[in-house]
C-alpha positions as CSV (number, residue, x, y, z in Angstrom):
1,X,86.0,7.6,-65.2
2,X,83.8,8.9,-62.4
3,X,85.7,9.8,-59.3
4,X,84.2,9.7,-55.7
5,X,85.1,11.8,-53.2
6,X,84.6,9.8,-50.5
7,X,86.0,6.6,-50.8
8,X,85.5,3.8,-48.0
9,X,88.7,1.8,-47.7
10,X,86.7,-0.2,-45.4
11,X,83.3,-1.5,-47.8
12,X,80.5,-0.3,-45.4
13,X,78.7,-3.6,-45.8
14,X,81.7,-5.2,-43.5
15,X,80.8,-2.2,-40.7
16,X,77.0,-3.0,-41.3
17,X,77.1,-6.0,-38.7
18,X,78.6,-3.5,-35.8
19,X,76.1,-0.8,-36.4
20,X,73.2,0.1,-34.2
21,X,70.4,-2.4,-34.7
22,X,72.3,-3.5,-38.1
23,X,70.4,-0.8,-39.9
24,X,73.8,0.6,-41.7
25,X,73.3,3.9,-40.3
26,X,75.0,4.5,-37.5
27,X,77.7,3.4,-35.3
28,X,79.2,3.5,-31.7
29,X,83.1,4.4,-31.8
30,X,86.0,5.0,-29.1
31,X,88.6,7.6,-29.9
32,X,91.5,5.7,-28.3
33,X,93.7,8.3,-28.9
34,X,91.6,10.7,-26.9
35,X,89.8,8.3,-25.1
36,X,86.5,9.3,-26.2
37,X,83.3,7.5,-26.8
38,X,81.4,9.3,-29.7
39,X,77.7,7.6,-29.9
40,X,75.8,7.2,-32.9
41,X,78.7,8.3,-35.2
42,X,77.7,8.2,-38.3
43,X,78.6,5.2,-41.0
44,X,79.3,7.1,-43.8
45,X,82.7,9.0,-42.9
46,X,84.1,5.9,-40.9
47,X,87.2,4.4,-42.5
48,X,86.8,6.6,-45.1
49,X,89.2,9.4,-46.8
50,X,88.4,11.7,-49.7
51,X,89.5,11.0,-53.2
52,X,92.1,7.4,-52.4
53,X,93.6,6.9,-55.3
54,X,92.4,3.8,-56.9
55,X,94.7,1.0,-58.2
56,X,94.0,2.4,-61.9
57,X,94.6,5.7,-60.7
58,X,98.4,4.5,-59.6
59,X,98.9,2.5,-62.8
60,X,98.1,4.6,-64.6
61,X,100.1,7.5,-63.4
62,X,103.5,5.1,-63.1
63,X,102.9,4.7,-66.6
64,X,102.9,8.2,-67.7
65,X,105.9,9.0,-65.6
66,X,107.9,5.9,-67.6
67,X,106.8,7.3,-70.4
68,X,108.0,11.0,-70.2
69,X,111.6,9.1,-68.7
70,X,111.5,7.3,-72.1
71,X,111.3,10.6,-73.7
72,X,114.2,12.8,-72.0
């Protein structure tokens, strides 16, 4: 099972309609928290988070965890 690093938990194609000129590339964002506006952010790391643990991933791991409970 390949894993990606960076995962979008977003799908890009949903953030294609807001980017500049709907080219997919790039983006205008507002920090809200620091009430900064960052243009031309980049698509790619927007809603985004290295190696999200994928629904397999979880079941998976819950199942070797019952398992070794099983054993003791």
């Amino acid at each position: 099972m390949a894993i990606n690093k960076n995962q979008h938990f977003v799908p890009r194609c949903h953030l294609r309609p807001f980017t500049l000129g709907a080219a997919g590339l790039a983006i205008n964002l507002i920090n809200l928290d620091r009430k900064v506006l960052i243009p031309n952010a980049p698509v790619n790391n927007q809603c985004s988070k290295d190696l999200l643990p994928s629904i397999s991933m979880l079941i998976s791991s819950r199942n070797e965890a019952t398992q070794k409970n099983n054993l003791s």
